[in-house]
LUMPAKOL-657093 format. One record per atom (N, C-alpha, C): residue in one letter; z, y, x. Coordinates in Angstrom, 1 decimal. Example, Ala and Ser with C-alpha at 12.3 -4.5 7.8 and 13.67 -1.06 7.14 Angstrom:
# LUMPAKOL-657093
resn	w	v	u
A	7.8	-5.7	13.2
A	7.8	-4.5	12.3
A	7.8	-3.3	13.2
S	7.1	-2.2	12.8
S	7.1	-1.1	13.7
S	7.9	0.0	12.9
***
This chain:
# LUMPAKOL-657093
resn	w	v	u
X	8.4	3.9	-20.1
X	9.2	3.8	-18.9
X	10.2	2.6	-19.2
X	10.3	2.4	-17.7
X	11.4	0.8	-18.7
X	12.8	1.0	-17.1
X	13.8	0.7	-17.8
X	15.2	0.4	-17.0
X	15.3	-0.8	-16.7
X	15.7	-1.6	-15.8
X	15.8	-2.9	-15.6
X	16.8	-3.4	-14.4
X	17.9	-4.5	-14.6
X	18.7	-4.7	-13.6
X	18.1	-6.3	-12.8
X	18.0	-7.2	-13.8
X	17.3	-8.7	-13.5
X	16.6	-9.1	-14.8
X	15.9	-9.7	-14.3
X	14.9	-10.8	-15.1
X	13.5	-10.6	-14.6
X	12.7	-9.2	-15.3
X	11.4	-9.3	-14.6
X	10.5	-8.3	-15.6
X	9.8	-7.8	-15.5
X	9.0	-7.0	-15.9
X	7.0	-7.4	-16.0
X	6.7	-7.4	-17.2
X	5.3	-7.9	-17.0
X	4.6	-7.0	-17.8
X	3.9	-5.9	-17.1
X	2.7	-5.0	-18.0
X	1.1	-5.1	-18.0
X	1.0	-5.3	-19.4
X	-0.8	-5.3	-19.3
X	-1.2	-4.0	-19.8
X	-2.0	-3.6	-19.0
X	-3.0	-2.3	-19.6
X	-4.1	-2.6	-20.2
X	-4.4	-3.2	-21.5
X	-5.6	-3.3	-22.1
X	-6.1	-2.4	-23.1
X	-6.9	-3.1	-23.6
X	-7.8	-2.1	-24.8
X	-7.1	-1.8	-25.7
X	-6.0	-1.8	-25.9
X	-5.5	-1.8	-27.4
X	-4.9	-0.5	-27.6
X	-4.1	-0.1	-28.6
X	-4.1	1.4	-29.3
X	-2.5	1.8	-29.4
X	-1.4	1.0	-29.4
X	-0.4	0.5	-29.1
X	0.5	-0.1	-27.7
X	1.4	0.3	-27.7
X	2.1	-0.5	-27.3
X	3.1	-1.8	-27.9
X	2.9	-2.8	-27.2
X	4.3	-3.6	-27.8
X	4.9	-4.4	-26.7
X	6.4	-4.4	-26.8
X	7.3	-4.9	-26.3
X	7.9	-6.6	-26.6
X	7.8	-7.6	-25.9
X	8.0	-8.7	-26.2
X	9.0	-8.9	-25.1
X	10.7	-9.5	-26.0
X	11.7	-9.0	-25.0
X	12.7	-11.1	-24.9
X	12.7	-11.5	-24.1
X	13.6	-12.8	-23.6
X	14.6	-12.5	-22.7
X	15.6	-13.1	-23.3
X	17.1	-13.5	-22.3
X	18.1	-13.3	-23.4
X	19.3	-13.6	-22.5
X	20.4	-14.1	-23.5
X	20.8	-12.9	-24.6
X	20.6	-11.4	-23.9
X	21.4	-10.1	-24.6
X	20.0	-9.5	-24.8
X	19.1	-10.5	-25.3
X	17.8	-9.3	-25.8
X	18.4	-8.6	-26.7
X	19.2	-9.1	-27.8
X	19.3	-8.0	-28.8
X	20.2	-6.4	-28.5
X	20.6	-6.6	-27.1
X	21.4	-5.6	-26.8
X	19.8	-4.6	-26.1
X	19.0	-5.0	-25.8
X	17.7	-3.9	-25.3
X	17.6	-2.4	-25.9
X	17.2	-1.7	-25.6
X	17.0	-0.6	-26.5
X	15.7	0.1	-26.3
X	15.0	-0.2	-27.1
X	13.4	0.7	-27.3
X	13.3	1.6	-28.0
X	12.8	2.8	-27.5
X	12.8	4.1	-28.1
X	11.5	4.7	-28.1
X	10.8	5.3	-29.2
X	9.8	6.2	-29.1
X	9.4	7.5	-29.2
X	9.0	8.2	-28.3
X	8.7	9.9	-28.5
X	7.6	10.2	-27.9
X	7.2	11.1	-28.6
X	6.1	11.5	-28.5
X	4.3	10.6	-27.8
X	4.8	9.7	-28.0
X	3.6	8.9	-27.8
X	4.1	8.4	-26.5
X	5.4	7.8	-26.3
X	5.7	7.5	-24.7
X	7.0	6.3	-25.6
X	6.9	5.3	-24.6
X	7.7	4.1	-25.1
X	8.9	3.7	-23.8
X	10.4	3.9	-24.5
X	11.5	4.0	-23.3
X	12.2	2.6	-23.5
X	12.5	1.8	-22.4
X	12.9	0.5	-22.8
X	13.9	0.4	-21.7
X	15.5	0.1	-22.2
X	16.6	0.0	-21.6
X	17.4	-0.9	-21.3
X	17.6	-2.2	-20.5
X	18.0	-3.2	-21.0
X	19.8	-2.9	-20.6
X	20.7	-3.7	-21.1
X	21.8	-3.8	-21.3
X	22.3	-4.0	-19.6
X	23.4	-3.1	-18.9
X	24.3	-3.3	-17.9
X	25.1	-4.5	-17.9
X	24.9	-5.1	-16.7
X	26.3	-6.1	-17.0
X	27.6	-5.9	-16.9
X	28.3	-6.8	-17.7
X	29.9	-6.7	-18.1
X	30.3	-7.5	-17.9
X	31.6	-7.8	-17.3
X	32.4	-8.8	-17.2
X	31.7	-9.7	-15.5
X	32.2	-10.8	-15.6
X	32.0	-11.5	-14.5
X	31.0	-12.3	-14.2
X	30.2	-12.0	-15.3
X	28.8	-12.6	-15.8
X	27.7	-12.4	-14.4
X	26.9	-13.6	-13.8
X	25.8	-13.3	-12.8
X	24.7	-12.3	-13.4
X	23.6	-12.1	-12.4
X	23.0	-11.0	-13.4
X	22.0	-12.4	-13.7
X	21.5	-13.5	-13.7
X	20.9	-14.3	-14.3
X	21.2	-14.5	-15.6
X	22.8	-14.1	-15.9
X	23.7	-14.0	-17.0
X	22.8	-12.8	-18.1
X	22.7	-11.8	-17.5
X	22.0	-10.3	-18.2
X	20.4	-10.0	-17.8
X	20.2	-11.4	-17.0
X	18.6	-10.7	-16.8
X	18.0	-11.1	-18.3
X	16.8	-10.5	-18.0
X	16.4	-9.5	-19.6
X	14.4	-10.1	-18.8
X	13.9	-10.9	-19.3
X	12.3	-10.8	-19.4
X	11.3	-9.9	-20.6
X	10.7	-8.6	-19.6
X	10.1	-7.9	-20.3
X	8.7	-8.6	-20.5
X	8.0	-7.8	-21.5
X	6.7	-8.8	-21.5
X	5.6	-7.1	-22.1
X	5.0	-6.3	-21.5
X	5.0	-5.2	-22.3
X	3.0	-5.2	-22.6
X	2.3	-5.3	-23.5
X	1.2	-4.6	-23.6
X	1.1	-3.2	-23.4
X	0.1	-2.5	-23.3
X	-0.1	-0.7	-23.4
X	-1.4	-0.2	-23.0
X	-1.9	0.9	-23.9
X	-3.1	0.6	-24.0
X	-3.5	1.4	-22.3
X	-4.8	0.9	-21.9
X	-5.5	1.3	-20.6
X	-5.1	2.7	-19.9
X	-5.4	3.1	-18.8
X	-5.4	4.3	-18.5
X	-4.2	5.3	-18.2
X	-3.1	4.8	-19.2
X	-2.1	5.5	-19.1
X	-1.2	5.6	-18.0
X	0.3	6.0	-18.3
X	1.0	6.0	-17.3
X	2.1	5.4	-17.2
X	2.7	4.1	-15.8
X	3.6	3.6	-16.0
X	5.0	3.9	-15.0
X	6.5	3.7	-15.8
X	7.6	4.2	-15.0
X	8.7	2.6	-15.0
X	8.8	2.2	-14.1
X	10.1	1.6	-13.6
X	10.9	1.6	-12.9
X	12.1	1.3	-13.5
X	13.3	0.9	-12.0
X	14.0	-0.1	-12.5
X	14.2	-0.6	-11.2
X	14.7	-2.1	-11.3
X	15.5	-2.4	-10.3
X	16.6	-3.1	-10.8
X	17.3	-3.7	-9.8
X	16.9	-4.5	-8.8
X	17.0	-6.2	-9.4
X	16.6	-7.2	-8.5
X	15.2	-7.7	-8.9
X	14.2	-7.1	-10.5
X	13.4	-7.4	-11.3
X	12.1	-7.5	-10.7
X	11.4	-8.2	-10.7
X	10.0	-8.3	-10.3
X	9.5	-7.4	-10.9
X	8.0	-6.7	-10.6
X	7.4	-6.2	-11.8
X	6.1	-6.4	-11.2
X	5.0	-6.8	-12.3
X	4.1	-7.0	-12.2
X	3.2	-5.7	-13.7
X	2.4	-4.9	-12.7
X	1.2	-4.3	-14.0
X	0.2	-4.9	-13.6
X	-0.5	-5.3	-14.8
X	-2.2	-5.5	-14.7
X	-3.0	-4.8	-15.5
X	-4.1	-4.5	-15.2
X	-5.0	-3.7	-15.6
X	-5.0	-2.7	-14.9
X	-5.5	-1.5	-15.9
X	-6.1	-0.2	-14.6
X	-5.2	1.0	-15.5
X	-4.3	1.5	-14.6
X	-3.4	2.7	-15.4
X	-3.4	3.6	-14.5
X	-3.5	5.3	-14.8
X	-3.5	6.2	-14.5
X	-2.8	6.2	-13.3
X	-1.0	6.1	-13.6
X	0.0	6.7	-12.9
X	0.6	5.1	-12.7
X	1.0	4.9	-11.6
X	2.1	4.1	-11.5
X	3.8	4.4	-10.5
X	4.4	4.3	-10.9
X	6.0	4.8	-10.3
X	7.1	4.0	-10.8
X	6.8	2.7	-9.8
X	8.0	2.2	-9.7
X	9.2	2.0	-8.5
X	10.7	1.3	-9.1
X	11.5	1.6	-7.4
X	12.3	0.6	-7.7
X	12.7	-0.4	-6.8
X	13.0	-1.9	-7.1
X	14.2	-1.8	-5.8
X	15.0	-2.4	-6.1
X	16.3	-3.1	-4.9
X	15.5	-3.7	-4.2
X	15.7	-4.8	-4.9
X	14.6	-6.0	-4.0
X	13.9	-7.2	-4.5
X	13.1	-6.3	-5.8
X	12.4	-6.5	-6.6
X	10.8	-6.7	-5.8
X	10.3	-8.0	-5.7
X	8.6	-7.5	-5.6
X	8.2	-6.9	-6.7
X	6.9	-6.0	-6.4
X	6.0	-5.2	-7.2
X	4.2	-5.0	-6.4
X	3.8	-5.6	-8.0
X	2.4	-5.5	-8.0
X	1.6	-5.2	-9.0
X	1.0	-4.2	-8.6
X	0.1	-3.3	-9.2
X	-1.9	-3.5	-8.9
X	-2.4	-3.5	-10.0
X	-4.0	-4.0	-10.1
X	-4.4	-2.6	-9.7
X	-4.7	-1.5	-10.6
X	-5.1	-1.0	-10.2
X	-5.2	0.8	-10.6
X	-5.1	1.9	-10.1
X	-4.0	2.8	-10.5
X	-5.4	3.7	-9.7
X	-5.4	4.9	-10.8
X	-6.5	5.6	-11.0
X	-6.4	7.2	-10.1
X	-4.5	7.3	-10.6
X	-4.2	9.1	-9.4
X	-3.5	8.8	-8.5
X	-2.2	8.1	-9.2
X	-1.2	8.4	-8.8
X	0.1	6.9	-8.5
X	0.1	6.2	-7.2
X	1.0	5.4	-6.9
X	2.3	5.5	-6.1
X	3.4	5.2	-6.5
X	4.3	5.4	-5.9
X	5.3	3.7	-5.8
X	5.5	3.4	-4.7
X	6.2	2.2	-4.9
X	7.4	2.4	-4.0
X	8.8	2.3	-4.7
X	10.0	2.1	-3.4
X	10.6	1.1	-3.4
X	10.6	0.3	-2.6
X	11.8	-0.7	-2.8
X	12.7	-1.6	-1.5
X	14.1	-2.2	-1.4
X	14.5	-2.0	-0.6
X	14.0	-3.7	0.2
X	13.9	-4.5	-0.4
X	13.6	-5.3	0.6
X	12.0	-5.9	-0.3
X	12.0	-6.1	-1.1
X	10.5	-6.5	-2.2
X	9.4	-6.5	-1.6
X	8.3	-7.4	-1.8
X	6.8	-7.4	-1.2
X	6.3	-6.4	-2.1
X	5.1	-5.5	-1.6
X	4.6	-4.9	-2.5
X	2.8	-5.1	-2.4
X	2.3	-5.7	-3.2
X	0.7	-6.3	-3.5
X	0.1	-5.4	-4.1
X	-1.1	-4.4	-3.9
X	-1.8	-3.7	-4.5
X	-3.3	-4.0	-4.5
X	-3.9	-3.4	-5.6
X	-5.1	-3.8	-6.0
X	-5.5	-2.2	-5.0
X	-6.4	-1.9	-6.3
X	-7.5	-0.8	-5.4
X	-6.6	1.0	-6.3
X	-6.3	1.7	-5.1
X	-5.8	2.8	-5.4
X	-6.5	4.0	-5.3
X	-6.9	4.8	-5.8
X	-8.4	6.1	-5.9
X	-7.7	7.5	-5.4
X	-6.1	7.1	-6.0
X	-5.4	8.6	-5.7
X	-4.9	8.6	-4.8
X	-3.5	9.8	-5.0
X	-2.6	9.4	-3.4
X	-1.8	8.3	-3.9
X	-1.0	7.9	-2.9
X	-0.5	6.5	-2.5
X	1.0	6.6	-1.8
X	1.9	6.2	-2.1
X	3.1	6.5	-1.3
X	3.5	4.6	-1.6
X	3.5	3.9	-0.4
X	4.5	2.5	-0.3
X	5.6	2.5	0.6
X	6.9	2.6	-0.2
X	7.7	2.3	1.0
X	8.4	0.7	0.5
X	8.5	-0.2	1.8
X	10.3	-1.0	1.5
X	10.4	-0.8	3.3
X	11.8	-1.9	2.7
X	12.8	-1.8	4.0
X	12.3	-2.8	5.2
X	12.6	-4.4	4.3
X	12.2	-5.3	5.0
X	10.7	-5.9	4.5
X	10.1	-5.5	3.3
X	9.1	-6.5	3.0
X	7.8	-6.1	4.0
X	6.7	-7.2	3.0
X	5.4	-6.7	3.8
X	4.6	-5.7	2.3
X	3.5	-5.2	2.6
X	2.9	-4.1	2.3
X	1.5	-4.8	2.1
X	0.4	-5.1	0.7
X	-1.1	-5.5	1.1
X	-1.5	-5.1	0.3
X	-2.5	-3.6	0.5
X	-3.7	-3.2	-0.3
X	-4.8	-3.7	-0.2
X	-5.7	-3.8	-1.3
X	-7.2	-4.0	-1.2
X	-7.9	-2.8	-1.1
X	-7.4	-1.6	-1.5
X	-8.4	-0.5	-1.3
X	-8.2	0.6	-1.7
X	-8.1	1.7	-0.5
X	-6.8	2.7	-0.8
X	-8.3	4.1	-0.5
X	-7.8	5.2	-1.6
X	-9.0	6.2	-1.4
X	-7.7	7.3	-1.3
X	-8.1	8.7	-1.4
X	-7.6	9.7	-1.1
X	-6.5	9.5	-0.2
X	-4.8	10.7	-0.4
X	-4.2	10.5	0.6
X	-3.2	9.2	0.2
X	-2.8	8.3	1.3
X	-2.2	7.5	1.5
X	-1.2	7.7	2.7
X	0.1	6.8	2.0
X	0.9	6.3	3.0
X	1.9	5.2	3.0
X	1.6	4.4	3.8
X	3.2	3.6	4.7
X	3.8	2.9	4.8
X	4.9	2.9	4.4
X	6.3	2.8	5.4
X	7.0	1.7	5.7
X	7.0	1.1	6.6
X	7.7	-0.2	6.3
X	8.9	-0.2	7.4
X	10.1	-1.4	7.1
X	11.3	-1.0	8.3
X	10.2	-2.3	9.1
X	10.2	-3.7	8.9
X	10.2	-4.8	9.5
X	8.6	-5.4	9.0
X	8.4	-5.3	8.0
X	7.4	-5.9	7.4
X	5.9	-5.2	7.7
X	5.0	-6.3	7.9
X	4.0	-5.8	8.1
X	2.6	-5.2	7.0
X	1.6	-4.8	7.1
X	1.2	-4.6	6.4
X	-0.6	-4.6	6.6
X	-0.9	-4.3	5.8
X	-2.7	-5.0	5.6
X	-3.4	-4.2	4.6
X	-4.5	-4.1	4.8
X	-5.5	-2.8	3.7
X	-6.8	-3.5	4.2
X	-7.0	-3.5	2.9
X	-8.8	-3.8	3.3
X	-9.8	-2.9	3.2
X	-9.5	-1.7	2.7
X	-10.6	-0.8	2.9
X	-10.0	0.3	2.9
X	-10.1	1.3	3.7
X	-9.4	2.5	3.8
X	-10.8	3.5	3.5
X	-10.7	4.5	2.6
X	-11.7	5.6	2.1
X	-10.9	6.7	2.3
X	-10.2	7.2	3.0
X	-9.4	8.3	3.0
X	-8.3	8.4	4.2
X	-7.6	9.2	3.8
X	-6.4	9.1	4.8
X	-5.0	8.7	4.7
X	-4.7	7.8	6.0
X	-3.3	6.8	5.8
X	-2.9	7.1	6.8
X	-1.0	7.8	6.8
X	-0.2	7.5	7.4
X	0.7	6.2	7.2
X	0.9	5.7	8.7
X	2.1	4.7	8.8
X	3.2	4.6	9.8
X	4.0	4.2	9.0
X	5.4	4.4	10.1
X	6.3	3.0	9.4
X	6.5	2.1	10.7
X	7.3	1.2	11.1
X	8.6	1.0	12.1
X	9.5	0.3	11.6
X	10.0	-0.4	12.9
X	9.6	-0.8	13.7
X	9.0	-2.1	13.2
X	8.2	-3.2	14.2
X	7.6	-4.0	13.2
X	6.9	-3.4	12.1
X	5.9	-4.0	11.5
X	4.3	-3.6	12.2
X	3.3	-4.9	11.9
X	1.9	-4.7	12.4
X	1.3	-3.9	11.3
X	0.2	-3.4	11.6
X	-0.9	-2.9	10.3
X	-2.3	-3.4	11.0
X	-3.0	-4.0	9.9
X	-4.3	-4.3	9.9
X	-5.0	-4.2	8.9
X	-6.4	-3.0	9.4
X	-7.0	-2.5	8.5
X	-8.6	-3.1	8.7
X	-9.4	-3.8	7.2
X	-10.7	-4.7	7.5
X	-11.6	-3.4	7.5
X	-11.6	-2.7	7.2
X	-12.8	-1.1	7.6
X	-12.4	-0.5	7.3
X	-12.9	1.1	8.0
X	-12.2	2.7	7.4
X	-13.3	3.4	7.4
X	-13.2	4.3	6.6
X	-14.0	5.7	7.0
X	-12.7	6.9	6.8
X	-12.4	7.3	7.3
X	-11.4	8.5	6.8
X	-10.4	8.2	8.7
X	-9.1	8.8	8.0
X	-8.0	9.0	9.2
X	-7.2	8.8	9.1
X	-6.8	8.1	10.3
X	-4.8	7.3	10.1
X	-4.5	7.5	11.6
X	-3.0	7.9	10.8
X	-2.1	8.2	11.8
X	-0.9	6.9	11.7
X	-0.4	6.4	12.9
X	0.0	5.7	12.5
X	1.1	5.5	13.5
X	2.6	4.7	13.6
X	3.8	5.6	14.5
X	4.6	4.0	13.9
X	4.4	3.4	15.0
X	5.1	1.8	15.2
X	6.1	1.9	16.4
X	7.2	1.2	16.2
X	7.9	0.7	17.6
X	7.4	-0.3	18.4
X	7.2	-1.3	17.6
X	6.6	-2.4	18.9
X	5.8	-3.4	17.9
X	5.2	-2.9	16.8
X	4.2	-3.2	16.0
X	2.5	-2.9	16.7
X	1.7	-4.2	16.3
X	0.2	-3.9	16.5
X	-0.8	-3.4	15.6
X	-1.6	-2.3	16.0
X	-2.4	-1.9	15.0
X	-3.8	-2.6	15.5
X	-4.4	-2.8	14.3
X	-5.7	-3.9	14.4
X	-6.6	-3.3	13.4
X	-7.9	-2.8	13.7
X	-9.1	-2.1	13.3
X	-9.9	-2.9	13.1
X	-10.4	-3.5	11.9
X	-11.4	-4.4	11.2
X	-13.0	-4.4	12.1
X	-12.7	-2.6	11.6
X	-14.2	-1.8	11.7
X	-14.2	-0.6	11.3
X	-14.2	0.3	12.0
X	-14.5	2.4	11.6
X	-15.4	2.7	12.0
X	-16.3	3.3	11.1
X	-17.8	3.6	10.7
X	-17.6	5.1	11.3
X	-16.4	5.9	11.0
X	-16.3	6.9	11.3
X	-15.0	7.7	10.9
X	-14.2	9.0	11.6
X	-13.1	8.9	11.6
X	-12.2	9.3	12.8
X	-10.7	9.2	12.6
X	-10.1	9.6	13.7
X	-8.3	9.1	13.5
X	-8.4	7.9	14.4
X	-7.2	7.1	14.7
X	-6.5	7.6	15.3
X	-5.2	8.1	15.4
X	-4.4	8.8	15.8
X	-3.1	7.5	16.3
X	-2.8	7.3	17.2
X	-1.8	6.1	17.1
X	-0.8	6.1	18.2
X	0.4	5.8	17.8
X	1.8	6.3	18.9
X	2.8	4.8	18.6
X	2.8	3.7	19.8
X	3.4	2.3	19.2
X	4.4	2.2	20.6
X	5.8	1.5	21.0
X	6.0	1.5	22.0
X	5.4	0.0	22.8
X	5.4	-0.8	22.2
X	4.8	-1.9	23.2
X	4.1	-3.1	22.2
X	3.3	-2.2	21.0
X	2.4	-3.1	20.5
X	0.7	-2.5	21.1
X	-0.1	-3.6	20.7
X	-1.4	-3.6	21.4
X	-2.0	-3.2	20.3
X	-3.4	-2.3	20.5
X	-4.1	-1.1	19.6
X	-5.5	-1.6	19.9
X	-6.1	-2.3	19.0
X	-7.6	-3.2	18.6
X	-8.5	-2.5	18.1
X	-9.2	-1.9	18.2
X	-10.0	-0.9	17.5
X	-12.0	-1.4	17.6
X	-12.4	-1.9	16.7
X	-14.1	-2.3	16.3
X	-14.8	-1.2	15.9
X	-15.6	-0.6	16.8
X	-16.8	0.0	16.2
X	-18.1	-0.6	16.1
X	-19.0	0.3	15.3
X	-20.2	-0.4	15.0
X	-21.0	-0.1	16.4
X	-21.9	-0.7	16.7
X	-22.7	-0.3	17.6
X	-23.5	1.3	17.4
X	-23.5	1.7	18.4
X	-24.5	2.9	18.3
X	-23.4	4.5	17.6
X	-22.4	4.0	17.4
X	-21.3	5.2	16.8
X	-21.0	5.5	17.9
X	-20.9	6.8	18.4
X	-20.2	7.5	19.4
X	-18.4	7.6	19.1
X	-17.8	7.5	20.3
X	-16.7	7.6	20.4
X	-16.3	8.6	21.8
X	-14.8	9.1	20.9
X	-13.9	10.3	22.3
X	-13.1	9.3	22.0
X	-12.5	9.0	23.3
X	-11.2	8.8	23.5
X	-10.3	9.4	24.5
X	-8.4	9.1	24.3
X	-7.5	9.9	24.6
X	-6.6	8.6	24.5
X	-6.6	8.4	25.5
X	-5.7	7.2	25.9
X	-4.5	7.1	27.0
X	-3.7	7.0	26.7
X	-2.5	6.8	27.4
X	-1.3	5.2	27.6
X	-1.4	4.4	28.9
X	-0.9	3.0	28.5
X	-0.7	2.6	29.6
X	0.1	1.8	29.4
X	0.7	1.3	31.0
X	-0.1	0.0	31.3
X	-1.1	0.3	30.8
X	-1.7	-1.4	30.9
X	-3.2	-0.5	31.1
X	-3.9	-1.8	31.6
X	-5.7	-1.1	31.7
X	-6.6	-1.0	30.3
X	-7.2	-0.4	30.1
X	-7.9	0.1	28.6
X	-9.3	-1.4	29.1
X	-9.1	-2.0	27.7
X	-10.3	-2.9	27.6
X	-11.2	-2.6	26.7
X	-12.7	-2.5	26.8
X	-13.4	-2.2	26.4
X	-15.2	-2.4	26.7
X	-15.5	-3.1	25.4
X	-16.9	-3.9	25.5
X	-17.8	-2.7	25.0
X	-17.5	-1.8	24.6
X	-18.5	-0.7	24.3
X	-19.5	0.0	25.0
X	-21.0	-0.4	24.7
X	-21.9	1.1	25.4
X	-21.7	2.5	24.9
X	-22.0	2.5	25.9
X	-22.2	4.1	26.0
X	-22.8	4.6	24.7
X	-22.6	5.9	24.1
X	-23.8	6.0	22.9
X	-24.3	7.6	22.8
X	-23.3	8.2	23.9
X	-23.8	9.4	23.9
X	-22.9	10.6	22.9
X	-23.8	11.9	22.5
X	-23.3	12.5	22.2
X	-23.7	12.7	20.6
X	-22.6	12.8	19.5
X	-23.3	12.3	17.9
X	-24.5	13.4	17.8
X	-25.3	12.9	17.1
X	-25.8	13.7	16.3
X	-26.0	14.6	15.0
X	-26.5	15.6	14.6
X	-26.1	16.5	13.7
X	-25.4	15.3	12.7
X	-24.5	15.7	11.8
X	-24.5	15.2	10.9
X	-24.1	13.8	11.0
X	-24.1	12.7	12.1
X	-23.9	11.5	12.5
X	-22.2	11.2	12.6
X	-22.2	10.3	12.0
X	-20.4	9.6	12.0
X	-20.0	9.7	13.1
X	-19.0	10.2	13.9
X	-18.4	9.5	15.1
X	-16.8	9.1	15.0
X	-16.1	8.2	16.1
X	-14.6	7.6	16.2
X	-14.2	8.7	17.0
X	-12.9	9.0	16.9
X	-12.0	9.6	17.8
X	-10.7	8.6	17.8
X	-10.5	8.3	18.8
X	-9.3	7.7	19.3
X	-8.1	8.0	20.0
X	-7.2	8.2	19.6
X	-5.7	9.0	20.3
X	-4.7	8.2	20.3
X	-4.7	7.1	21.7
X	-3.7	6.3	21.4
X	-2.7	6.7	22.6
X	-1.6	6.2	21.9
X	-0.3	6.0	23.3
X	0.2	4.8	23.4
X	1.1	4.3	23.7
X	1.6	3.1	23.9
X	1.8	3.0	25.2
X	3.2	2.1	25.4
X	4.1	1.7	26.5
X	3.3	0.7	27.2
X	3.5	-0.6	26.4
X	3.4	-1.5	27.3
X	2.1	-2.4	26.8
X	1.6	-2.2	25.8
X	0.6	-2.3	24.8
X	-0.3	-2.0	25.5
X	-1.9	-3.0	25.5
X	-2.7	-2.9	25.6
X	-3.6	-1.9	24.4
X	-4.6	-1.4	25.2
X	-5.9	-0.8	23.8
X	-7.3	-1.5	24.5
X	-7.7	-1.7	23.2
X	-9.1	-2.5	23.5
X	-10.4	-2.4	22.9
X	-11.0	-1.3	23.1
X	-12.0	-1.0	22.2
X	-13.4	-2.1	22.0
X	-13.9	-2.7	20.8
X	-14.6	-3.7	20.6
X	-16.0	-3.4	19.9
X	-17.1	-3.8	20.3
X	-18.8	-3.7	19.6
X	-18.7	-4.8	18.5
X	-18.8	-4.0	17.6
X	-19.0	-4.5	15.9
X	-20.6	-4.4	15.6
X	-21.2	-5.5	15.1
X	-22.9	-5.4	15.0
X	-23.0	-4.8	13.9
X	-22.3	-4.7	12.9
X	-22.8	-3.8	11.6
X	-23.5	-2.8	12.1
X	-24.2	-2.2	11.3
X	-25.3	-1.0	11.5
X	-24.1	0.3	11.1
X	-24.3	1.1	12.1
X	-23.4	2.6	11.9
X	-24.0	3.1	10.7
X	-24.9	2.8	10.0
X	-24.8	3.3	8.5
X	-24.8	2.9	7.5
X	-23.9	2.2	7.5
X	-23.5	1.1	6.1
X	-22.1	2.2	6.1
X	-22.1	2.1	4.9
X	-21.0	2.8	4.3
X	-19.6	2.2	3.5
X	-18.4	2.2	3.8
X	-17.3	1.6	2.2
X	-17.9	2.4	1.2
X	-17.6	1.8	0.0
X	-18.5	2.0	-1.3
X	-17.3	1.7	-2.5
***
């Protein structure tokens, strides 16, 4: 686990058997690394006196071997992990944080920071205030939260809630379910093979691509006319994917759109 007020934080998860700590800035030697039980605690020095925190930022540089689990908090500190670790739980002022790629369990808070993620298997919790939010590929349960900033997923395999001020979300394919709860943010659907969009925005516009030949319900509510290039496809069949759609929206348009992918291509 590491403490941190400024400088920056940089973890690799590789092959190795060990951890080691490689520590730069003015009061490295004030750092304090501890070890127990096979877990490595790194604390860097508060500031004193009148000093900027440029004065006490502290450059972490940390190896550790694969798999495992990582903990930060940070003041104003960037943090960057790479590689593939079990746990990730970090919480930043307004620190960006970016994570490769995390096997159960992600958690990121931070108050204004961008947050960049690789591919997430487990559950998922993103919050900041003002930044933006961009996964590559989110499985089990997922969520969120942004005040202003927008956010982006390229593959959704499970379920994602979102909730904005007036940030957008755009998702490049789903199979799974999202609920999603914007003020005057737009939601934009890549492509849903199959699934069930749940969406409540007050005057953002709601874009939703299906494949050809996927059946859809919809439940639509909007002060505007529903657009929509979709045939007809009938009623699913046993066993067959279908969309459900539940949107509301004020002043926002919804637009349902024919995607030529074949309804049985799958995210993988």
């Amino acid at each position: 686990g590491v403490e941190i007020r400024s400088g920056s934080v940089f973890v690799t998860a590789a092959e190795v058997t060990q951890t080691t700590v490689e520590i730069e800035g003015k009061h490295a030697d004030e750092v304090v690394v501890e070890q127990e039980e096979g877990a490595v605690w790194v604390e860097t020095p508060k500031a004193r006196g009148l000093g900027s925190d440029r004065e006490w930022a502290i450059d972490l540089r940390i190896s550790t071997p694969a798999h495992g689990d990582v903990t930060v908090q940070s003041g104003s500190a960037p943090v960057a992990v790479k590689g593939s670790v079990q746990t990730a739980r970090v919480k930043t002022g307004s620190g960006d944080v970016q994570l490769d790629e995390v096997a159960a369990e992600a958690l990121v808070d931070t108050g204004s920071g961008q947050i960049v993620v690789g591919r997430c298997a487990g559950d998922t919790r993103l919050r900041t205030g003002s930044g933006g939010v961009e996964a590559a590929g989110l499985r089990g349960e997922a969520m969120i939260a942004t005040g202003s900033g927008h956010a982006s997923v390229g593959e959704l395999a499970g379920n994602l809630g979102y909730k904005a001020g007036s940030g957008h979300l755009r998702v490049g394919r789903m199979h799974g379910d999202l609920k999603a709860r914007t003020g005057s943010g737009r939601l934009d659907i890549g492509r849903i093979c199959g699934g069930e969009i749940d969406v409540r925005t007050g005057s953002g516009d709601v874009t939703v691509h299906v494949p050809l030949g996927t059946p859809v319900w919809t439940d639509i509510v909007s002060g505007r006319p529903v657009e929509s290039s979709l045939p007809s496809a009938g009623e699913p069949a046993p066993g067959q994917d279908f969309v459900k759609l539940n949107a509301r929206t004020g002043s926002g348009v919804v637009r349902l759109r024919a995607d030529e992918m074949s309804r049985t291509e799958q995210i993988v």
